[in-house]
Every structure is written in C-alpha cells, then in structure tokens.
C-alpha positions as CSV (number, residue, x, y, z in Angstrom):
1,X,0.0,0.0,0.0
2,X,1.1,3.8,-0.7
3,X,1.3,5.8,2.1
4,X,-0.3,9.2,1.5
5,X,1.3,12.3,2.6
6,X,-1.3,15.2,4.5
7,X,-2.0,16.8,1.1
8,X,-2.8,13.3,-0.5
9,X,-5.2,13.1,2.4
10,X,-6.7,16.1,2.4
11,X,-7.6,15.4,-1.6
12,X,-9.4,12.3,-0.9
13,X,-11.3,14.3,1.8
14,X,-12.2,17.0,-0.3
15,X,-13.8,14.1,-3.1
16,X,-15.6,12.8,-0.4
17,X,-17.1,15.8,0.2
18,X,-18.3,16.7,-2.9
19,X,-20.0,13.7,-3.7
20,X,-21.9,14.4,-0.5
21,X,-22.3,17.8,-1.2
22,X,-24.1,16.9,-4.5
23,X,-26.2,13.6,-3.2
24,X,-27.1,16.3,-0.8
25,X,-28.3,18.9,-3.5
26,X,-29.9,16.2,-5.7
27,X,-32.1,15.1,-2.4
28,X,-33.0,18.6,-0.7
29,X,-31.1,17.5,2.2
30,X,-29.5,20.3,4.5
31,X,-26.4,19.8,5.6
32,X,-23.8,22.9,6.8
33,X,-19.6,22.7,7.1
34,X,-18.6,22.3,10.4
35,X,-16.1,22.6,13.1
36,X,-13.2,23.3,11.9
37,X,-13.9,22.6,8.3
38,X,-16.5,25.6,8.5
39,X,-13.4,27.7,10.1
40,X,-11.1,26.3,7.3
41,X,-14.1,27.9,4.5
42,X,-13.9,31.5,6.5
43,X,-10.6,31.7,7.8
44,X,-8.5,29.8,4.4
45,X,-11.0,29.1,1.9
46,X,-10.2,25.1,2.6
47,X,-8.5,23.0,4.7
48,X,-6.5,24.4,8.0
49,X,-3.4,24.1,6.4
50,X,-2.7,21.2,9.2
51,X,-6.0,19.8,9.4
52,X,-6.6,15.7,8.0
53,X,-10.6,15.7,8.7
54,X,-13.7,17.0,7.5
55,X,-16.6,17.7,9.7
56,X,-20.3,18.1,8.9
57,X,-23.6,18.3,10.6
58,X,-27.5,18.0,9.7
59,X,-30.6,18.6,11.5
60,X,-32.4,15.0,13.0
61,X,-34.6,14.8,9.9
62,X,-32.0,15.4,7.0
63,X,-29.2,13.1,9.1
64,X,-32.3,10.1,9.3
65,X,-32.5,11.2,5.5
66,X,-29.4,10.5,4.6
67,X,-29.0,7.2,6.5
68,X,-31.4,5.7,4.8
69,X,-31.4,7.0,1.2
70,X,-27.3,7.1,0.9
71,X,-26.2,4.3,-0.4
72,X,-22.4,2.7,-1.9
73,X,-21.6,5.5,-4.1
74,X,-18.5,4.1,-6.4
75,X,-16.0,3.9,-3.8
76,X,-17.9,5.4,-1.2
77,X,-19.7,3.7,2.1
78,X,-21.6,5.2,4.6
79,X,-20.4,4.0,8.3
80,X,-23.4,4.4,10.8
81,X,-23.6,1.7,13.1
82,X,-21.2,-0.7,10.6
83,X,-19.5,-3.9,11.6
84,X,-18.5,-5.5,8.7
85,X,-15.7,-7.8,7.0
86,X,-14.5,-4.2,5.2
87,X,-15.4,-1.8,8.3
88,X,-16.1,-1.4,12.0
89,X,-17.6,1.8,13.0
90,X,-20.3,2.3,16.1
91,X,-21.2,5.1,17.8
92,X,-24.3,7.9,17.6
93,X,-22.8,10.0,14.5
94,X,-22.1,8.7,10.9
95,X,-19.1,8.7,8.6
96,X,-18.9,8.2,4.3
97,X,-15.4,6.7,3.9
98,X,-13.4,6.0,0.7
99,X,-13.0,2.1,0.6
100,X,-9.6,2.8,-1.6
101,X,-7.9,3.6,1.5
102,X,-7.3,2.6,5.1
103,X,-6.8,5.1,7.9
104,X,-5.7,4.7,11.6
105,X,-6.2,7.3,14.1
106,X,-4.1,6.3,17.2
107,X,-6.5,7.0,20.0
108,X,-8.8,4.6,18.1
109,X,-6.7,2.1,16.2
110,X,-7.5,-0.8,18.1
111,X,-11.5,-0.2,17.9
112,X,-12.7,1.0,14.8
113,X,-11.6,0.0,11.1
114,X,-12.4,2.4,8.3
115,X,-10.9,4.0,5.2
116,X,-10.1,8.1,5.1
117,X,-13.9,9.5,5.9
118,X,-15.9,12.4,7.0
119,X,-18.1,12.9,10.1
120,X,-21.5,13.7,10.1
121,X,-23.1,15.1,13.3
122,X,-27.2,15.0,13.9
123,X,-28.5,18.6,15.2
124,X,-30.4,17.4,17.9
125,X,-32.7,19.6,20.4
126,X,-31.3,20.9,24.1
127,X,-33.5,21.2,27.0
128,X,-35.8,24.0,27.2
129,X,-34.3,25.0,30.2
130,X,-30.8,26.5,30.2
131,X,-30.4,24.9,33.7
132,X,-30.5,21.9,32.4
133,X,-27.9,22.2,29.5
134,X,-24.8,21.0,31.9
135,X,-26.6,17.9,32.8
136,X,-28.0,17.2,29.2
137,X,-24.5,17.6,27.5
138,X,-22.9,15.7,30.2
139,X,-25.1,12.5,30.1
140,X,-24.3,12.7,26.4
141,X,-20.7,12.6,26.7
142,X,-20.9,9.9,29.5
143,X,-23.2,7.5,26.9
144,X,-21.3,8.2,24.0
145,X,-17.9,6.9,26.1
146,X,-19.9,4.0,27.5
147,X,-20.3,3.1,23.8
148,X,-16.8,3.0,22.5
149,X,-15.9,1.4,26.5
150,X,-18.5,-1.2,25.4
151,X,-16.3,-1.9,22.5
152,X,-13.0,-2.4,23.9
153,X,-11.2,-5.9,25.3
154,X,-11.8,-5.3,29.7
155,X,-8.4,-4.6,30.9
156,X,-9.2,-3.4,34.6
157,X,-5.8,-2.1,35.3
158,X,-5.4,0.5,32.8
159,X,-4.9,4.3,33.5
160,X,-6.9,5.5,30.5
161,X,-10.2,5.2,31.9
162,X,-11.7,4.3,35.3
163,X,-13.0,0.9,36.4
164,X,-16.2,1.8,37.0
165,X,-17.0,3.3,33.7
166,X,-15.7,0.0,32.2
167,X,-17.2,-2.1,34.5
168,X,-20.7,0.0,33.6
169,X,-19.7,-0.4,29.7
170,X,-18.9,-4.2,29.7
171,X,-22.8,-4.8,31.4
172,X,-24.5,-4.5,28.0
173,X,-23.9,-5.2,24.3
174,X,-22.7,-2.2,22.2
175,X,-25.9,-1.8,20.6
176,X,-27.9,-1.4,23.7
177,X,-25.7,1.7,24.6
178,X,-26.2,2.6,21.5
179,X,-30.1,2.3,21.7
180,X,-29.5,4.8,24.8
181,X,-27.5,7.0,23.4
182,X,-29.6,7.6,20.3
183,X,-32.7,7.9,22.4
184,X,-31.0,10.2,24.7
185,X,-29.9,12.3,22.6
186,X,-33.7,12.6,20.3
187,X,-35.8,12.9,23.6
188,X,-36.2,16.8,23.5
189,X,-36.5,16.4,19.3
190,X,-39.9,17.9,18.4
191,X,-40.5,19.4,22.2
192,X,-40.4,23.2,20.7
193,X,-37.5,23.6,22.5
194,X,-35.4,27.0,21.4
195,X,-32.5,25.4,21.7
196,X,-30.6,22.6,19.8
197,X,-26.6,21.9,18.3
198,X,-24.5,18.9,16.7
199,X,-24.4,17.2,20.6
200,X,-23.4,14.5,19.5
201,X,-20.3,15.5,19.3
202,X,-19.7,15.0,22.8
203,X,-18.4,18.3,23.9
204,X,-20.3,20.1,25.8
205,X,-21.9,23.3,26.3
206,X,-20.5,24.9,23.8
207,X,-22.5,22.4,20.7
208,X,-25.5,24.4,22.3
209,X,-27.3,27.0,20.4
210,X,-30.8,28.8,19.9
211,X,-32.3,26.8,17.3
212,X,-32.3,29.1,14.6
213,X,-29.2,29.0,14.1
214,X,-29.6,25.7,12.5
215,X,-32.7,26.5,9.7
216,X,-30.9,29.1,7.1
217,X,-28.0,27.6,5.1
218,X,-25.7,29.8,2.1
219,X,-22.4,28.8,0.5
220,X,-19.5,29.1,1.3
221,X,-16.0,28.5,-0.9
222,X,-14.0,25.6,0.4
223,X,-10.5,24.4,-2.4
224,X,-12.4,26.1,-5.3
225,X,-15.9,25.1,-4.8
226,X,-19.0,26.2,-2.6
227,X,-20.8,24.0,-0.3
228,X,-23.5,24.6,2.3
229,X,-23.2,26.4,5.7
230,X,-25.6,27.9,8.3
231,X,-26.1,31.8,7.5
232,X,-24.7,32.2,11.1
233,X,-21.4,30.6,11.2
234,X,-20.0,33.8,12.6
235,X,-22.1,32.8,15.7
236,X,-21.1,29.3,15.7
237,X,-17.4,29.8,15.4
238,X,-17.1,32.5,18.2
239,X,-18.7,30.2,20.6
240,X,-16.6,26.8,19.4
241,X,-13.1,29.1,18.5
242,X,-13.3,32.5,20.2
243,X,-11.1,35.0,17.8
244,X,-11.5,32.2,15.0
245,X,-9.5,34.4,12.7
246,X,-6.3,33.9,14.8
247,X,-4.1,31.7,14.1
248,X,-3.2,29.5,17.2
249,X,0.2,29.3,18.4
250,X,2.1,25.9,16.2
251,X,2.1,23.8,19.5
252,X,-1.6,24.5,19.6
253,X,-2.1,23.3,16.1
254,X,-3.7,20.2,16.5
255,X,-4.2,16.9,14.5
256,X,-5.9,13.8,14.3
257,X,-2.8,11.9,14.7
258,X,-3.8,10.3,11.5
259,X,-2.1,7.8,9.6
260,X,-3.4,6.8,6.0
261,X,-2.9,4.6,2.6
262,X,-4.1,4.2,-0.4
263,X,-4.5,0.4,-1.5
C-alpha cells in the first residue's frame, strides 16, 4: 500500500465531500460545514493548512434522511452503526469513507476499522431549560464513552479510563448503549424547544445554540468550490473558537494523529 502524505489526504477528503455535497443537492437534504472545516471555509477558503478531517452536521430529519437514502456511491460507504468484513464503526454520528484507503487514528486504532472518511453530526434539540444544559451535555458525553468502553477488550488495570466506567460499559452489548444513546440524545426532538446543536459530538456546552441557528443555510467556498453552511457561522465559530481568525500558536495546532494509505 502507498502511504499518502497530508496533502494526499486532504484530496481524498475534499472528493468525499463533494459527492456528498451533490447527493445532498440532488435530495433537498440540509447539511452545513462544520467545526473546523467551516473555520477552514472563513478563515483559508479550505482546509486548515494542518488539518486531516472533515466535519459536517445536519438537522435529525436530514441526518435520518441520509442514513437511509445514501447508499455505496463508487468507492464510497456510509459507516453508521457498521460492523463489517471491510469496516467497523459504532457510535451515535455517521461517517462516508473511501473504501480505496485505510486510515488509523491512534487513540482509536485498536477499535474502529475504516478507510479516510468524513463525520456527520445529527442537530439534535437541548433542553428548554438552560439549567438543564450541563446535565444534558454531560449524560451525552458519558453514553457516548460507554459506547466506545463497550467496545474495547476489559483490561481493569489501565490508567486511561476508570474501572467503573468500564465495568458499567462491559454490562450491555454495544448496541444497547447505542439504543441509549440515540434515544438520549432525540428525547427533546420535536419538544419546541429554542435550543438545539450537533451534541453528539460530545463536547459540551458549547455544541449548544438557539435553534435558529440551524434552519438558514448559504455557501461558502471551500478548495475552489462552494458548499452549504448555516447563514450564522459567525455565531457558531465565536462560541466553538473564540477570535476564529487567529491563528493558534504551532504547539496548539492540532491533528488527528492520522495515519493513511491508499490500496
């Protein structure tokens, strides 16, 4: 296999997102840039120059959308919930990888098994009561560890994580966390709550936004061509980034740790 250097990757990224982009178009399905791909569109007009993901997120009912009408696109697979002979990947967000290559990231090398991919995070409703945000994001980020904890060999003694947590995990199949997690994360969905974000992301306050935020969508330029983004990303990069236009000191500058190849 050829190893691919971090512009190689970031091409095969960039494919992978257009094909999305125009499955997206071609079904009326919303979708916006996100993270720090939508601050690579504002702040570069692409990639970070050190960045080796793409990020994306959809409101519930464009995400369930996509699930189901997406299907093997040439090379590419939709991961949601996928344990198979070619790739492993659970958890309560989706991927579309490139089956031509094979990735490692090393916090997760020994878990999941995928080709170079993008993530897609649901927009999911937030409490109606800011009190209650803390607690909301918090279980969220507690289900979607007991997931991945469900998925790893029990070692006991290990500093990474403590017992209990794993002991918790190792109680229940993968797919009922997942069942949890999923239905966690959906209860306040069609509550009229003013409030929702990408939560699944799994950190923290700061996914959580007034709704609105999340049903008016433009384009923006990303590597020479235009794909969607919320009207207020100026909103949502303040609260994830702070001064998003300034560029963090190089020890800051922070990766994936990814490794990739092309077969």
């Amino acid at each position: 296999m050829e190893k691919l250097n971090l512009q190689q990757i970031q091409a095969v990224l960039l494919d992978i997102l257009i094909d999305v982009d125009a499955f997206c178009r071609q079904q009326g399905i919303r979708y916006s840039l996100a993270y720090g791909s939508l601050l690579g569109a504002v702040r570069h007009e692409g990639f970070i120059p050190w960045d080796d993901d793409i990020d994306i997120m959809m409101p519930r009912a464009d995400f369930e959308r996509f699930l189901t009408l997406y299907r093997d696109r040439g090379p590419y697979r939709l991961l949601y919930d996928t344990d198979t002979p070619e790739a492993r990947f659970i958890t309560c967000y989706a991927k579309v990888m490139d089956s031509r290559t094979v990735s490692v990231e090393e916090k997760r090398k020994n878990i999941y098994r995928f080709g170079l991919n993008l993530d897609i995070f649901p927009i999911d409703a937030a409490p109606a009561d800011p009190a209650l945000h803390k607690e909301f994001s918090e279980t969220v980020s507690r289900l979607r560890r007991r997931v991945y904890l469900s998925q790893r060999p029990f070692f006991p003694f290990t500093f990474h994580d403590p017992l209990i947590p794993k002991i918790q995990a190792h109680q229940h199949p993968v797919s009922w966390w997942m069942d949890r997690c999923v239905g966690y994360l959906t209860k306040y969905n069609g509550t009229g709550s003013p409030y929702a974000g990408p939560i699944s992301g799994g950190m923290g306050l700061i996914e959580i936004y007034e709704k609105g935020l999340f049903e008016e969508y433009t384009d923006l330029s990303f590597e020479g061509h235009l794909f969607q983004a919320i009207t207020g990303w100026d909103t949502f990069l303040k609260q994830q980034f702070g001064d998003y236009m300034q560029l963090p000191p190089e020890d800051k500058r922070r990766t994936h740790g990814l490794t990739a190849w092309k077969k």
